[in-house]
TIROZA-849692 format. One record per residue: residue in three letters; x, y, z of N, C-alpha, C, O in turn. Coordinates in pm, whole numbers, plus 50000, padded with zeros to 5 digits. Layout:
% TIROZA-849692
AlaXYZXYZXYZXYZ
...
This chain:
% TIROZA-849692
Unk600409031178666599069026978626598029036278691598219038178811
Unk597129041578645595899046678648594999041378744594569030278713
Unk594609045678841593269041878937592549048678879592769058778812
Unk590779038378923590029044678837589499060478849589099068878768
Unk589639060178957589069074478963589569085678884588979096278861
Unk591049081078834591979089378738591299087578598591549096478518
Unk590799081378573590159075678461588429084978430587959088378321
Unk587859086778568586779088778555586149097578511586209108578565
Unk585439095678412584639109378363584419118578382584449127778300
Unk584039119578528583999133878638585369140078710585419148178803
Unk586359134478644587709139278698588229155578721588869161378808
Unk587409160378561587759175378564586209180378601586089191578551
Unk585259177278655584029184778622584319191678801585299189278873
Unk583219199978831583229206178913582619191779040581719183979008
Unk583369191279184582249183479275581149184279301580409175279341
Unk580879197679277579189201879334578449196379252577249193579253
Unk579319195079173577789187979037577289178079119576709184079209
Unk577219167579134577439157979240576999154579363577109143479414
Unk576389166379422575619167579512574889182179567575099191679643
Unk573599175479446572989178979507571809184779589570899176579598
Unk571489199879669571059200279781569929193979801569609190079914
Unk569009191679666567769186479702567639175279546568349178379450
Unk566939165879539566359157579470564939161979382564289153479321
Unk564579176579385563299183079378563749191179256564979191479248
Unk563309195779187563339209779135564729215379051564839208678948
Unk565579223479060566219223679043567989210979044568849208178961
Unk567699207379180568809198579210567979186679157568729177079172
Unk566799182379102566649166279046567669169878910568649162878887
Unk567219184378801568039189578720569399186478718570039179278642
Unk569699191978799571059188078833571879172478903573069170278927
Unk571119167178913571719150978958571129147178828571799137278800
Unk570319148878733570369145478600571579146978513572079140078424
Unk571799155878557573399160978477574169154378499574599145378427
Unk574669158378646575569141778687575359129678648576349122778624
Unk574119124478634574159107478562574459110178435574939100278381
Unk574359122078343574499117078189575619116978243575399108378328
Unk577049121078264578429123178266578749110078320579549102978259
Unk578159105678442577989086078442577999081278386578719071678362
Unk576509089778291576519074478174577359073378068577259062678007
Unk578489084378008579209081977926580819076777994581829078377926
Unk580899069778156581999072878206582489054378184581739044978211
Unk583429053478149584319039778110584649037278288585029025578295
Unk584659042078400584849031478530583799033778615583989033578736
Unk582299036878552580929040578629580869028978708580449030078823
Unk581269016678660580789003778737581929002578881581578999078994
Unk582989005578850583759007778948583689016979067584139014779180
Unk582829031079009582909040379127581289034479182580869041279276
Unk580379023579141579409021879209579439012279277578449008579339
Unk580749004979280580978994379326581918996379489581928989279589
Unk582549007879462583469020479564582349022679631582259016479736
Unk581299030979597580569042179649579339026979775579019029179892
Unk579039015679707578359006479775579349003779922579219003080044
Unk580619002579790581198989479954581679000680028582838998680063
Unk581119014480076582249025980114580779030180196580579039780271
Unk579909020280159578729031580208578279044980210577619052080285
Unk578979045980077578599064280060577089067380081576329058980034
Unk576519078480148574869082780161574729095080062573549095780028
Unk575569105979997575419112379982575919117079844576999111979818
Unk575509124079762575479123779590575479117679516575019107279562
Unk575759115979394575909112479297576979100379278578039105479240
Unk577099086079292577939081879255577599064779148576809055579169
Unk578419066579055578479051778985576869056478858576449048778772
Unk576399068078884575379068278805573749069378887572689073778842
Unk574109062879037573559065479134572929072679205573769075579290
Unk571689079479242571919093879328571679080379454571899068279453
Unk571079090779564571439089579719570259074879733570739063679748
Unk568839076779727568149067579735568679056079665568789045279723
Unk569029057879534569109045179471570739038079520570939025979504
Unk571819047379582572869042879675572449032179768572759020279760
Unk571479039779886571059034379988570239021279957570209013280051
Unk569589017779847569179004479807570028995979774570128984579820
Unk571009003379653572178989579637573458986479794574158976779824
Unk573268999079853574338993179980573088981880078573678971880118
Unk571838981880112571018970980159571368962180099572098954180157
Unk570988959479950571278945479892572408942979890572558930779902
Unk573798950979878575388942379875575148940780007575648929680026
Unk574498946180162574818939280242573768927080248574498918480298
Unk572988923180236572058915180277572998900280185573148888480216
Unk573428908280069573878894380009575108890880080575378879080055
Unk576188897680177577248893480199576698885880305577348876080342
Unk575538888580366574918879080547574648868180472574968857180516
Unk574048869380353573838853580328575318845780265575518833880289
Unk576158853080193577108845380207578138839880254578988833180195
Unk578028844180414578878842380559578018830180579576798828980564
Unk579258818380629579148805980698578218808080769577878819880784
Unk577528798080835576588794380946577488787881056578558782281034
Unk576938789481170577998786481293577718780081373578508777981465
């Protein structure tokens, strides 16, 4: 059986696509690129779901760049504190 990452859209593309160096100028260009290849990828929800609970900080993942990472890893954690028992 197939893990997703075997599956994933970006399987054959180059890594650098993926990250990178800057969010400005050229590299916003280019992390544009990387999300279309996201957005046509059948386990995007899976590698953003990897890339949260893995705390990735850095490129492109799930459709994701780095800021919008670092927001959904705050909210999956904030939601797991609230759903831990009280003591």
């Amino acid at each position: 059986m197939l893990t997703w990452h075997e599956k994933a859209a970006c399987r054959d593309c180059d890594t650098d696509l993926f990250f990178p160096i800057s969010m400005q100028g050229a590299g916003r260009r280019q992390a544009d690129e990387a999300k279309a290849v996201c957005s046509m990828c059948s386990v995007r929800e899976q590698c953003a779901d990897w890339a949260v609970d893995t705390a990735q900080q850095y490129g492109i993942w799930g459709g994701m760049d780095e800021a919008e990472l670092a927001q959904a890893t705050r909210t999956a954690s904030r939601s797991r504190l609230q759903r831990r028992p009280a003591q």
